[in-house]
N, C-alpha and C positions, 0 to 999 in steps of 0.2 A: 298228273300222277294218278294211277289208277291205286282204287283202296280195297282194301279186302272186304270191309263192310262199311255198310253205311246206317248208322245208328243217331237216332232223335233223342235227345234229351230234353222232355218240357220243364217247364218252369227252373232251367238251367243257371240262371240268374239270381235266382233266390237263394235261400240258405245253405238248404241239404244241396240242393241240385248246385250251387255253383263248387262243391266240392265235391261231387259225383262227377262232372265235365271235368273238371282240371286232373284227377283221377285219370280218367280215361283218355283223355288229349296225350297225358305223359307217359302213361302205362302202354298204351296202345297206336302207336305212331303209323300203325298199315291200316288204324281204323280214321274214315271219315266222322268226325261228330259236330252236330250239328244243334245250337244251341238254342230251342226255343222257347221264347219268350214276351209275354205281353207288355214288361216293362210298369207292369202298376205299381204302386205304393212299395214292395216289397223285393221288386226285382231293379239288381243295380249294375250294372256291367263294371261297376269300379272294382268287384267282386274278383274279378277274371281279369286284370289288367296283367298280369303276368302271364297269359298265355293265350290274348287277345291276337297276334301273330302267328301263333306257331300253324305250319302248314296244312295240319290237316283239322283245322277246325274253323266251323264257321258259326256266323250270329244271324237268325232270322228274325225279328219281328213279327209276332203273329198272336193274332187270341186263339188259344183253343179252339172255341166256339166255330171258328168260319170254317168249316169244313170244306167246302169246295177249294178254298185257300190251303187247308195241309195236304187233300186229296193232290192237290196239283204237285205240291210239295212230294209226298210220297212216290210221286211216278218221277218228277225232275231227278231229285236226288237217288233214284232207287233205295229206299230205305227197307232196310231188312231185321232192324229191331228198334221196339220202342222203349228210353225207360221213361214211364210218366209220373214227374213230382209234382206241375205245375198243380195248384187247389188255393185255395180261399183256406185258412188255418188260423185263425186268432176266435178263438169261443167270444169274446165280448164281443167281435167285431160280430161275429152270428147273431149275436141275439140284439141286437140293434136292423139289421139286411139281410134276413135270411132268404132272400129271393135272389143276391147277389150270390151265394152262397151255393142255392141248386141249380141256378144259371152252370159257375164256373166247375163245380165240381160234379157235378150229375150231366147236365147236358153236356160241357167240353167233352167229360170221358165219353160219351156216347160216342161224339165227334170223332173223336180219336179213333176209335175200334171198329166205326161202320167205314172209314177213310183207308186205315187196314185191311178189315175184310175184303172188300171191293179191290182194292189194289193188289193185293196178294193171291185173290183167287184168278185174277186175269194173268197170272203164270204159271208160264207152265209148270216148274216146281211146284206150284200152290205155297202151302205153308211150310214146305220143306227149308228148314234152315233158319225160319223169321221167328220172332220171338216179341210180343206183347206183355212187358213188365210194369202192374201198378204199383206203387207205393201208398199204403193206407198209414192207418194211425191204430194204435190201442185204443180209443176213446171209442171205438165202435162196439165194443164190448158188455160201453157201461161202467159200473163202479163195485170193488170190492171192496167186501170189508175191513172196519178198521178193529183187531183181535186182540194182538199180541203189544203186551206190554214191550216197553224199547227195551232195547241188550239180547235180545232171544236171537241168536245167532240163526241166519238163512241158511236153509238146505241145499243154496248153491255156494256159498263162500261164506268169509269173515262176516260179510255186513249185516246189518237189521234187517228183520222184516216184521209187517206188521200185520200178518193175518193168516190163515190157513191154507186161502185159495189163491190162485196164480192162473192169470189168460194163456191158456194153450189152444194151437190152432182150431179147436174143436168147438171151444168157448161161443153160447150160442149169442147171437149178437143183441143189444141192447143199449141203442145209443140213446142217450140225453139233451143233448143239445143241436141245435140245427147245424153249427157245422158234423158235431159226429153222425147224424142223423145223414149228410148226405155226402159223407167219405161212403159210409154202409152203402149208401145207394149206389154209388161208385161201382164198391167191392162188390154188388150181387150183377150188375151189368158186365162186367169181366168177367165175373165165371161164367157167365148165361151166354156169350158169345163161346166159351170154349165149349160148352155143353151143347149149345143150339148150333153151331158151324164149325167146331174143331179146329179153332183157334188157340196156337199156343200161348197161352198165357201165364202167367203167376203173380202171386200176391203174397206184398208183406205187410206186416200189420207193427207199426216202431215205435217202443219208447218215448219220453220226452229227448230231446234231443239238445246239448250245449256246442258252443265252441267258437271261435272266428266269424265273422260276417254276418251274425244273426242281427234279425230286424230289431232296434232299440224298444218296440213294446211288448216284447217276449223277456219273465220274470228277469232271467240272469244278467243281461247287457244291459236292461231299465234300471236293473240296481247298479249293477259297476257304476253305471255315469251319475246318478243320482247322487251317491254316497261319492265322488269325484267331487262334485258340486255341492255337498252336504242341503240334499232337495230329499223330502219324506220319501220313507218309501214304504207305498201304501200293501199293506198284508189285509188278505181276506179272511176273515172271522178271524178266528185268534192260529190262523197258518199252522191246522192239524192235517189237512191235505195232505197225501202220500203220493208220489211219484217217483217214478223208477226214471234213472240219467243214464244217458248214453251220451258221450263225446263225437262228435258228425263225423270224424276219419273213420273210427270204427263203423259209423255206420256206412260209410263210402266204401268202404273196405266187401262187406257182407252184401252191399246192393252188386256188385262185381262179382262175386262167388257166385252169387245167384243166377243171374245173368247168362254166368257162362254155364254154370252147372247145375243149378238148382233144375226139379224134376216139370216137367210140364205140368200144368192145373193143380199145381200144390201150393199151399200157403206155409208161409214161413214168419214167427214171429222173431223180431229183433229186439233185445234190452239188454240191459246194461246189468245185471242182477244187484240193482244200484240203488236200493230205497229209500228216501230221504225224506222228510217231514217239510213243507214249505219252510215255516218257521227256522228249521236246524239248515237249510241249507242256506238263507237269509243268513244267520248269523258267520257260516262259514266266510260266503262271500263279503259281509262288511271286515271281517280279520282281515282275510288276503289281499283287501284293496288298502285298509288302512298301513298294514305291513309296507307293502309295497309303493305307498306314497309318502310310506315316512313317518306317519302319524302312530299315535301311543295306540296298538292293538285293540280291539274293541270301542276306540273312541266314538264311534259312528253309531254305539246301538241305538241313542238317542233317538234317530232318524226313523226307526220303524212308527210305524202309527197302521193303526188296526181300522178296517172297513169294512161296510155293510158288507156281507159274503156276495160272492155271484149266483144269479139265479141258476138253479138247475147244477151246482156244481158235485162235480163225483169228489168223492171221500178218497178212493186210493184206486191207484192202479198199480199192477207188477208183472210184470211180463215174463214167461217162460219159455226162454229158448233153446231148452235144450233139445231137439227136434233138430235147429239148425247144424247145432255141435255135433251132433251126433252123426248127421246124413252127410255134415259140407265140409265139419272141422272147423266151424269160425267161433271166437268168444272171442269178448272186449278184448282189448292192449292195455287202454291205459285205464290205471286205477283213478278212481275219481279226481283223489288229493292232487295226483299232475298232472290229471283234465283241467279242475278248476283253476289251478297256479299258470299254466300254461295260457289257459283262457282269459284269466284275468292282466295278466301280461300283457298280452295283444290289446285289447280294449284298449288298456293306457298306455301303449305307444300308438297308439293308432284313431289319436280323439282328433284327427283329420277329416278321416271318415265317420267318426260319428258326429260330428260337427255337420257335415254336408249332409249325412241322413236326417240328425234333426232338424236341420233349416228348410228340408225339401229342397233345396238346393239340387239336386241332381236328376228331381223328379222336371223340372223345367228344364231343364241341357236336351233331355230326350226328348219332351214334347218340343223345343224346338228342331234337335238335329233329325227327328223323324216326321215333321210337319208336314212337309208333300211326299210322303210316301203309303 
């Protein structure tokens, strides 16, 4: 079957990326996609088991890093657009490895972009038609302040917000932590390829992110299963921390707009105009799990137990996208209250999979079924 394009999806396996792939596998049946993946700790193919067949998708195997390995990749498959999720993302997990951290996400992306350039400049189109999309994070940013008393109604909708300033794509960078520290690295290596060699490229910079398939030591699936199991669930400092939510379809949704129509070397921020206090959105999720197994509403707050804060931790973030809206037409779908019900649903029908994630379980099926490869 000949495809219309041939398009790489890294870290396709993982959270955002394995609902970015199933997206584009269903949406796009004339495109090849092609799902790369190193399979570490976070990447599970149980993810994609509904669309692990369908014709025009396939699953490679591959670190970022080995360039000579995607370079081959890129000329085999002719690949004509990248989108790259694959990165190192858990802040504790940074400030314990941050070497594992500028490995994967500094030099992989390097990998990526000189494996590109060299490929795409040996045709004859050149970069006619190809497209280099990174995926960053808000935390690159830095931290804004924490202002506004709760109830002050946001200047994009009903919800809270808690400060005067808002990250728009202009926002100068200012990360804190070794993983935000070398997303930024990232983001200034993709523009400096569009800038140095006229590489199309683009970047977005996303919200926290909830929903299906996320790895159990990311805040929201830690707590659903914790409060499942009535096991603490640990809050840092007394959980005034501010972060803006976004549910992963919508964000699958806005990486696809982009993709196809967002503007060459422009940055695009994605959120959820969604601001919630660590603490108030803990308590939401122990109601909706408690509801939803039965139990007397609130029964669960017990469970919370307060901890040393995180080193180096940002106070608030909030993200402004009306930039996107404006240029693309995209804002969220779903309102948080049937992000979280919907989210929390799935969790507890689905403690299959989180059983086989917590046991590691799945991380040993791959190291054996890819052993001699």
């Amino acid at each position: 079957m000949e495809f219309k394009r041939s398009i790489v999806i890294t870290g396709g396996a993982g959270f955002i990326g394995s609902h970015v792939v199933r997206l584009f596998v269903n949406k796009y049946p004339e495109y090849k996609i092609i799902n790369l993946d190193k399979l570490t700790y976070a990447g599970n193919l149980a993810n994609l088991k509904d669309i692990e067949s369908a014709p025009n998708y396939r699953f490679v195997k591959m670190d970022i890093c080995d360039f000579e390995a995607f370079y081959q990749l890129m000329q085999d498959e002719h690949i004509d657009g990248i989108i790259h999720l694959a990165a190192e993302s858990h802040v504790d997990r940074s400030i314990k490895d941050p070497f594992t951290f500028a490995r994967t996400n500094v030099m992989g992306t390097l990998s990526l972009l000189q494996a590109a350039k060299l490929y795409w400049e040996s045709l004859p189109e050149h970069y006619e038609g190809k497209r280099f999309y990174h995926i960053s994070t808000d935390e690159v940013y830095g931290a804004l302040e924490l202002t506004h008393p709760e109830g002050k109604a946001n200047d994009f909708s009903a919800h809270e917000v808690y400060g005067d300033d808002f990250f728009v794509e202009t926002t100068k960078y200012n990360p804190h932590s070794p993983y935000s520290a070398s997303k930024a690295s990232s983001d200034h290596f993709v523009r400096a390829f569009h800038d140095t060699y006229g590489m199309p490229t683009v970047v977005t910079n996303c919200s926290n992110n909830y929903g299906p398939y996320q790895f159990p030591e990311k805040l929201i699936p830690l707590f659903i299963n914790n409060i499942r199991h009535r096991k603490p669930l640990p809050v840092y400092g007394k959980g005034e921390n501010v972060r803006d939510w976004l549910y992963v379809e919508d964000h699958a949704r806005a990486i696809d707009l982009i993709f196809h129509e967002g503007k060459v070397a422009e940055t695009y921020n994605i959120g959820g105009f969604n601001e919630w206090k660590n603490i108030d959105i803990i308590k939401v999720v122990i109601n909706t799990v408690d509801r939803l197994l039965g139990r007397k509403e609130g029964e669960d707050m017990d469970l919370i137990t307060y901890v040393t804060d995180r080193a180096g931790h940002d106070l608030r973030y909030a993200i402004d996208s009306r930039k996107l809206k404006a240029e693309l037409g995209w804002e969220p779908c779903l309102q948080f209250e049937e992000g979280i019900e919907k989210t929390v649903k799935w969790y507890l029908e689905n403690q299959e999979w989180m059983d086989n994630i917590t046991s590691g379980e799945y991380e040993k099926y791959y190291e054996e079924m890819y052993a001699d490869r």
